[in-house]
MARTI-806682 format. One record per residue: residue number from 0; residue in three letters; x, y, z of N, C-alpha, C, O in turn. Coordinates in Angstrom, 3 decimals. Layout:
<recs>
NUM, Ala, X, Y, Z, X, Y, Z, X, Y, Z, X, Y, Z
...
</recs>
This chain:
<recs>
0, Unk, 155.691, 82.929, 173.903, 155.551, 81.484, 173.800, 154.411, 81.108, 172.844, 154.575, 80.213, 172.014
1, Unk, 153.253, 81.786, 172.953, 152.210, 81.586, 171.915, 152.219, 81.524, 170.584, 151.768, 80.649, 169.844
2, Unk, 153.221, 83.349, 170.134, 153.276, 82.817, 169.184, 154.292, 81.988, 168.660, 154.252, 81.975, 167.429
3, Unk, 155.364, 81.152, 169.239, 156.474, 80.607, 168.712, 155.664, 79.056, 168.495, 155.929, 78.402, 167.486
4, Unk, 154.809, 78.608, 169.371, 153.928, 77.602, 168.857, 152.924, 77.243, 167.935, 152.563, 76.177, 167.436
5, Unk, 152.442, 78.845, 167.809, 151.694, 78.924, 166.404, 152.571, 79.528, 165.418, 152.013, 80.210, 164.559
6, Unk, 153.724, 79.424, 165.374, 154.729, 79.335, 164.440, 155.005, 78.022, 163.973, 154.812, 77.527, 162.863
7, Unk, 155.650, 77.388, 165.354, 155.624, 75.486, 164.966, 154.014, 75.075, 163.972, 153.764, 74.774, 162.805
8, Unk, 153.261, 75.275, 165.182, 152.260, 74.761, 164.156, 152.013, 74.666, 163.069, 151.482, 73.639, 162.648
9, Unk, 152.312, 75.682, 162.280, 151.694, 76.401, 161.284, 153.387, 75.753, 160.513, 153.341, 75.941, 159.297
10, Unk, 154.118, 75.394, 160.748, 155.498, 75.197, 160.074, 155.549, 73.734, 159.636, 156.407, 73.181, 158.949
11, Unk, 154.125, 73.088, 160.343, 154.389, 71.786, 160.093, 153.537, 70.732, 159.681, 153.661, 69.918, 158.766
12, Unk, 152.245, 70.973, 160.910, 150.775, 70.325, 160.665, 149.679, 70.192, 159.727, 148.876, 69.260, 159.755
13, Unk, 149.657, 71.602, 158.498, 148.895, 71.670, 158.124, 149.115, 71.153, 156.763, 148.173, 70.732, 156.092
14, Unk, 150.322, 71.170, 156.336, 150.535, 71.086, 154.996, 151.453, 69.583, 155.550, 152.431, 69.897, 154.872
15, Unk, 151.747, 68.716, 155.983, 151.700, 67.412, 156.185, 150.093, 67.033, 156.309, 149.802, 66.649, 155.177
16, Unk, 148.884, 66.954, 157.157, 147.988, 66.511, 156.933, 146.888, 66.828, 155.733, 145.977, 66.094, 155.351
17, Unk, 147.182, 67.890, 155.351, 146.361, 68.222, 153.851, 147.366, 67.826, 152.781, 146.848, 67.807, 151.664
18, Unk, 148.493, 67.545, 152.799, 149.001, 66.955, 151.276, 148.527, 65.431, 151.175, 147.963, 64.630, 150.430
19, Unk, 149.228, 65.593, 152.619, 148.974, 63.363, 153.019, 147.277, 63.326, 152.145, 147.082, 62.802, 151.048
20, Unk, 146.419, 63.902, 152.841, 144.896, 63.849, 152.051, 145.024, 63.920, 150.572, 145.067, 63.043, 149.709
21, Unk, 145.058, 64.832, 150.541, 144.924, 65.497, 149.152, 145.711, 64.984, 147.747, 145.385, 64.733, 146.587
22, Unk, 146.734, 64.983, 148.418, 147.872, 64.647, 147.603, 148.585, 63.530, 147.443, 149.571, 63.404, 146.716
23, Unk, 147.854, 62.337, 148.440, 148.671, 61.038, 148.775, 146.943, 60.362, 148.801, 146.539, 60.103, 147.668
24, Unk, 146.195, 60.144, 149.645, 144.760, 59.509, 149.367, 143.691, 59.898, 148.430, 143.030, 59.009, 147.893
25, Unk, 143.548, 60.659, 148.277, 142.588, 61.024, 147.113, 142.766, 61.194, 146.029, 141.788, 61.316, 145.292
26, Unk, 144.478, 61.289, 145.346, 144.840, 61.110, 144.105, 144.762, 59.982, 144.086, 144.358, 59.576, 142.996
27, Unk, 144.989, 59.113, 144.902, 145.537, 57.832, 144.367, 144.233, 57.043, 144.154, 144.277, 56.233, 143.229
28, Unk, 142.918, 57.145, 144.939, 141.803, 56.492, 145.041, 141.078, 57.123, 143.696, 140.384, 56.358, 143.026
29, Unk, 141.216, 58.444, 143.304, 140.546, 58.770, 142.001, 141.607, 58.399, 141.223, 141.231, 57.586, 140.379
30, Unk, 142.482, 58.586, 141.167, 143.300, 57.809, 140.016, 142.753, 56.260, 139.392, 142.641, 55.836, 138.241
31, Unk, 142.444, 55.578, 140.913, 142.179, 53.804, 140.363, 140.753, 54.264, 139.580, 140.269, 53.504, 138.742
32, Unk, 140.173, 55.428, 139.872, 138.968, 55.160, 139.439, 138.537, 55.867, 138.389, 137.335, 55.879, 138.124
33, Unk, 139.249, 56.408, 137.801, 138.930, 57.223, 136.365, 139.749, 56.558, 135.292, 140.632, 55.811, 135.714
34, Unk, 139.630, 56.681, 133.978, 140.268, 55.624, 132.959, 141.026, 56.576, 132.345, 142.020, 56.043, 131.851
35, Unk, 140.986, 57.932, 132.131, 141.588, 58.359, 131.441, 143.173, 58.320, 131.682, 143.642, 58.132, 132.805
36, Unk, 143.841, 58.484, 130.710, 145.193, 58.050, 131.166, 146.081, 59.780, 131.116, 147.182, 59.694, 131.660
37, Unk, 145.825, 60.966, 130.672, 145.802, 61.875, 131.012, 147.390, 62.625, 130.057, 148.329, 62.201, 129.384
38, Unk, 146.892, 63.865, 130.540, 148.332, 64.811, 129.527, 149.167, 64.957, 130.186, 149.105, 65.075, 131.409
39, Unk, 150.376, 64.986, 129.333, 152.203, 65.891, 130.297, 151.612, 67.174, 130.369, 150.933, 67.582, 129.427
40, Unk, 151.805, 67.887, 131.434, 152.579, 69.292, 131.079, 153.284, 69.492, 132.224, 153.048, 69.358, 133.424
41, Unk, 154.539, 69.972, 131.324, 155.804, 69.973, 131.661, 156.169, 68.878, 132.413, 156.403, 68.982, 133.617
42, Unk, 156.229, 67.972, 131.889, 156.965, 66.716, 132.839, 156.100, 66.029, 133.139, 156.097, 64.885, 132.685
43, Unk, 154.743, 66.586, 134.258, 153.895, 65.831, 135.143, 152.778, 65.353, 134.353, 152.097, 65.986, 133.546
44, Unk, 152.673, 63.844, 134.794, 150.967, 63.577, 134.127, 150.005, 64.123, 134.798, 149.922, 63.964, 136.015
45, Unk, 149.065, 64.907, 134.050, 148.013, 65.675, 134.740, 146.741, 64.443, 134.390, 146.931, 63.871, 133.316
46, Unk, 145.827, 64.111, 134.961, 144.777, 62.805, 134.968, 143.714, 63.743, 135.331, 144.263, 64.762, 135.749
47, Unk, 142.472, 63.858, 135.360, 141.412, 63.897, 136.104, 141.372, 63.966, 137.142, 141.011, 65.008, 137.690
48, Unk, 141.724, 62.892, 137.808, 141.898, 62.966, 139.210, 142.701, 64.190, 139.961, 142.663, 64.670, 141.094
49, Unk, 143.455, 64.456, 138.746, 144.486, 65.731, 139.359, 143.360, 67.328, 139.365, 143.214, 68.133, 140.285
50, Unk, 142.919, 67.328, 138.402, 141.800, 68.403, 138.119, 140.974, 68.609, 139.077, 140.569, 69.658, 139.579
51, Unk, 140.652, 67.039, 139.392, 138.968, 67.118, 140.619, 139.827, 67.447, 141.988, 139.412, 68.226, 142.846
52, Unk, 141.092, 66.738, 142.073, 141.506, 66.698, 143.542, 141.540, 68.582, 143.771, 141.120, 68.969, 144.862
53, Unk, 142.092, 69.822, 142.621, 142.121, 71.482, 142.778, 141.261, 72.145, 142.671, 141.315, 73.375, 142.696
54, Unk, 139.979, 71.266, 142.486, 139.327, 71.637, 142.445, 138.413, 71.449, 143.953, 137.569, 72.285, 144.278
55, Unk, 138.637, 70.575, 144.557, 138.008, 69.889, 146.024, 138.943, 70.876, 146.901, 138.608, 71.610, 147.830
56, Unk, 140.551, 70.616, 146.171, 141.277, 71.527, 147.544, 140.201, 73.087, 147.670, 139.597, 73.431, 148.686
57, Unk, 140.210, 73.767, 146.438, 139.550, 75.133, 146.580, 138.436, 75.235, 146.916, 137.954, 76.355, 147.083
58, Unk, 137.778, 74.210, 147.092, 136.549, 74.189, 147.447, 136.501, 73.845, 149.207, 135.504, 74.151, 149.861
59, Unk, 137.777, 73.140, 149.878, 137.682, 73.181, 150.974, 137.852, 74.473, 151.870, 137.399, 74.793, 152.969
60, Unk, 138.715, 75.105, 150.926, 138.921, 76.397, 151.825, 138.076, 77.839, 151.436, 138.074, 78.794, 152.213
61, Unk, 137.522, 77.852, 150.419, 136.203, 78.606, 149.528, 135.196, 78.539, 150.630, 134.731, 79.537, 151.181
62, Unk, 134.924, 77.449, 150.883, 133.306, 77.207, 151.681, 134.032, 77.382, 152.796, 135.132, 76.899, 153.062
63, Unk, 132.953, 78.528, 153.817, 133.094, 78.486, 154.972, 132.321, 78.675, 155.724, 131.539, 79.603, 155.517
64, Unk, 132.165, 77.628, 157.299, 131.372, 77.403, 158.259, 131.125, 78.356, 159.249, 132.155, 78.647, 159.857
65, Unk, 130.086, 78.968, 159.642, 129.921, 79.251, 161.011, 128.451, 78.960, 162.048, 127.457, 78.291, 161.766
66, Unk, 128.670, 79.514, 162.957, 127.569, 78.756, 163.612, 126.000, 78.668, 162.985, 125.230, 77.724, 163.162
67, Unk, 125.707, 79.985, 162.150, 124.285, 79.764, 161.518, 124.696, 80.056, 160.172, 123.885, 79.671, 159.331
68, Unk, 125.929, 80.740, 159.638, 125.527, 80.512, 158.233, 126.868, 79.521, 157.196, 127.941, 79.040, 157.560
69, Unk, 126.357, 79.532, 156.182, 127.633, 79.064, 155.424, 127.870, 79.901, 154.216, 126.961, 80.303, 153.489
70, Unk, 128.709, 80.063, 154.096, 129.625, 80.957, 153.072, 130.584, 80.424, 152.101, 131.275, 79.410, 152.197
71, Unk, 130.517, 81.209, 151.229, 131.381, 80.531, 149.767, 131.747, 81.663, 149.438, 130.907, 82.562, 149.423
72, Unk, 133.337, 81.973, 149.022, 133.857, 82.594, 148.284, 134.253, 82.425, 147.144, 135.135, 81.570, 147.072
73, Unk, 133.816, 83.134, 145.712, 134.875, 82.342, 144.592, 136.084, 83.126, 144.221, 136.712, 82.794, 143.215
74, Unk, 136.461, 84.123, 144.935, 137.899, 84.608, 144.846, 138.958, 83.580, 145.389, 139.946, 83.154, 144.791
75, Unk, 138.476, 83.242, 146.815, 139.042, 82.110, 147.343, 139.665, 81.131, 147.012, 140.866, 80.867, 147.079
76, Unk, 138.362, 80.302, 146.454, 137.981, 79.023, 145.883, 138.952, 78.756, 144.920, 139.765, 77.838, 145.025
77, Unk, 138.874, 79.750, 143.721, 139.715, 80.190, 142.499, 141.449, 79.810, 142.950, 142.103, 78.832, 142.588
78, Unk, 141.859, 80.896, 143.804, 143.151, 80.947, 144.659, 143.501, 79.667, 144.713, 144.392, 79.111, 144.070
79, Unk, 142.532, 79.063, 145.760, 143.428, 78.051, 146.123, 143.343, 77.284, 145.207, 144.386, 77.189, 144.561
80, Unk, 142.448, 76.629, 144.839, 141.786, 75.604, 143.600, 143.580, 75.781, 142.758, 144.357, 74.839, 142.910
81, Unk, 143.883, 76.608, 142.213, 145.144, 76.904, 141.632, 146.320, 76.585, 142.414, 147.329, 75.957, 142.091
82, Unk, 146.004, 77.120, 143.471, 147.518, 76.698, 144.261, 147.368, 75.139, 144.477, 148.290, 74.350, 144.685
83, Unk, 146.266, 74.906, 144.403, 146.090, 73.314, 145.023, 146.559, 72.401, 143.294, 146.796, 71.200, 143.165
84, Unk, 146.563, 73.301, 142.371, 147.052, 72.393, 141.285, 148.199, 72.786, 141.301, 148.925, 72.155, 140.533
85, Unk, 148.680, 73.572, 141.857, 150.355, 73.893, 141.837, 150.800, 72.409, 142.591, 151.345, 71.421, 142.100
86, Unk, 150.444, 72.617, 143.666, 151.140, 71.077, 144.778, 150.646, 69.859, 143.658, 151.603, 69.281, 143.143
87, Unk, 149.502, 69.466, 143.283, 149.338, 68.248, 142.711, 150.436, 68.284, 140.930, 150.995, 67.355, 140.349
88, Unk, 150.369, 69.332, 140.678, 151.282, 69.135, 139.578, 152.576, 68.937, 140.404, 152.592, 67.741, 140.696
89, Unk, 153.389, 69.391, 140.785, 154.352, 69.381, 141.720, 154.766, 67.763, 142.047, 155.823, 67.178, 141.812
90, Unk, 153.747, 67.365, 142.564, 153.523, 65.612, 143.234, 153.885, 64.540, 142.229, 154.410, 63.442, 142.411
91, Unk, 153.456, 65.157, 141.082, 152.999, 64.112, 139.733, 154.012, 64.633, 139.427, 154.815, 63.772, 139.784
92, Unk, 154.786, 65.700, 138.878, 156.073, 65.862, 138.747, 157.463, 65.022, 139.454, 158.417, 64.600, 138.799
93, Unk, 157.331, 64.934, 140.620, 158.511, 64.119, 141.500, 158.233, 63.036, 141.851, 159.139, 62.203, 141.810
94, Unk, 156.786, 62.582, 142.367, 156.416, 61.470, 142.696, 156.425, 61.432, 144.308, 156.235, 60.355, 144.874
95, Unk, 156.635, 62.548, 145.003, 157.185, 62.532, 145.862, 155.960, 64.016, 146.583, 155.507, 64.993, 145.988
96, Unk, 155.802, 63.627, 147.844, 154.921, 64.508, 148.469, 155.755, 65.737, 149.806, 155.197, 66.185, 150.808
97, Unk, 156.663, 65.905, 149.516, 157.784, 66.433, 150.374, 157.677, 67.607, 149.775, 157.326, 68.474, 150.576
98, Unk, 157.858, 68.052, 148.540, 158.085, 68.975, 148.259, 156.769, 70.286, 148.420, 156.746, 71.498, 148.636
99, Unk, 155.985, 69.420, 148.220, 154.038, 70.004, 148.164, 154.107, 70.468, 150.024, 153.842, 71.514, 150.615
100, Unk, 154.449, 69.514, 150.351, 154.328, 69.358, 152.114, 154.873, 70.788, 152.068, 154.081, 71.729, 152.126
101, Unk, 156.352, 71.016, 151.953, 157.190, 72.217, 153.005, 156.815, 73.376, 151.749, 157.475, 74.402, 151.914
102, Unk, 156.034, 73.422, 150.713, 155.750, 74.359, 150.065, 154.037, 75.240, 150.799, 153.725, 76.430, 150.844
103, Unk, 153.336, 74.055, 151.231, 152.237, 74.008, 151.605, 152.089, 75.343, 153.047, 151.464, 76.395, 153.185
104, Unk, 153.183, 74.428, 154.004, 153.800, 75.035, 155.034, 154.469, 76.779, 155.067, 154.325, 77.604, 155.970
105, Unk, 155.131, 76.920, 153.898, 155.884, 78.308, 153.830, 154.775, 79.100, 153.451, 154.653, 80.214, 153.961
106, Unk, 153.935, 78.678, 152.617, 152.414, 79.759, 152.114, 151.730, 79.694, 153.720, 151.781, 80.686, 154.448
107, Unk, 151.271, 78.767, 154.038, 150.909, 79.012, 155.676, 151.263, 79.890, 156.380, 150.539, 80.864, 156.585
108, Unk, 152.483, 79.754, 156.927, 153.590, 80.921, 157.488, 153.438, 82.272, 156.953, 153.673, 83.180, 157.750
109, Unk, 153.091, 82.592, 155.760, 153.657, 83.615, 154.853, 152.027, 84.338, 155.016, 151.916, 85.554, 154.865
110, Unk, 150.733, 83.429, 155.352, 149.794, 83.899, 155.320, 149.264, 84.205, 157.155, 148.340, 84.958, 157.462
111, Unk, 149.899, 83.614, 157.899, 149.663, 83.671, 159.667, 150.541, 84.874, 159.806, 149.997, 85.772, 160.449
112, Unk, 151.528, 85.093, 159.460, 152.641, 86.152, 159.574, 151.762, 87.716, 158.239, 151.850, 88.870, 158.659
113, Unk, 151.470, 87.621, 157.660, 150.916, 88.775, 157.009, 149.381, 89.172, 157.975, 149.176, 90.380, 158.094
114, Unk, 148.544, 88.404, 158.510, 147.459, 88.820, 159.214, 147.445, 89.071, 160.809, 146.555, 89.384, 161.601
115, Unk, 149.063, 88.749, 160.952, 149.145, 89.320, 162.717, 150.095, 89.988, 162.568, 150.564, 90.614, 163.519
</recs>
């Protein structure tokens, strides 16, 4: 039963509430607030805002907390920072946050299922 719920979990929660962030509020709030009007590649407008937002994602999961110390990885950081411009190019490509969401989700899965 445990793990079929940290299966659900992990199939659904994390990559709906970190795109919704990432990918739906904080593009859109740095978007109003930077002027540049930004490059295609391949299809998607890439802005600033798209840069800072893969760069914040890798930096959320890079830095890490524990009770007395804090830690930073830049293998990490790097990783995701990239994958996190994969979903925001992705977004700006369709316009649409669905696809980032259940992509978000299968790397989840793919990473809970390789460490147990």
């Amino acid at each position: 039963m445990a793990i079929f719920l940290l299966f659900l979990y992990h199939a659904s929660v994390p990559g709906i509430d970190v795109e919704i962030m990432f990918g739906g509020v904080f593009l859109l709030v740095l978007s109003k607030a930077t002027v540049f009007s930004g490059l295609k590649l391949s299809g998607a407008k890439i802005t600033v805002a798209c840069v800072f937002i893969s760069i914040l994602f890798g930096l959320a999961y890079g830095i890490q907390f524990t009770r007395r110390t804090v830690g930073f990885s830049p293998i990490i950081t790097f990783a995701t920072g990239g994958i996190g411009f994969c979903f925001v190019w992705r977004r700006q490509l369709t316009g649409s946050l669905v696809l980032p969401i259940i992509i978000h989700n299968v790397a989840n899965l793919s990473v809970v299922y390789t460490l147990t």
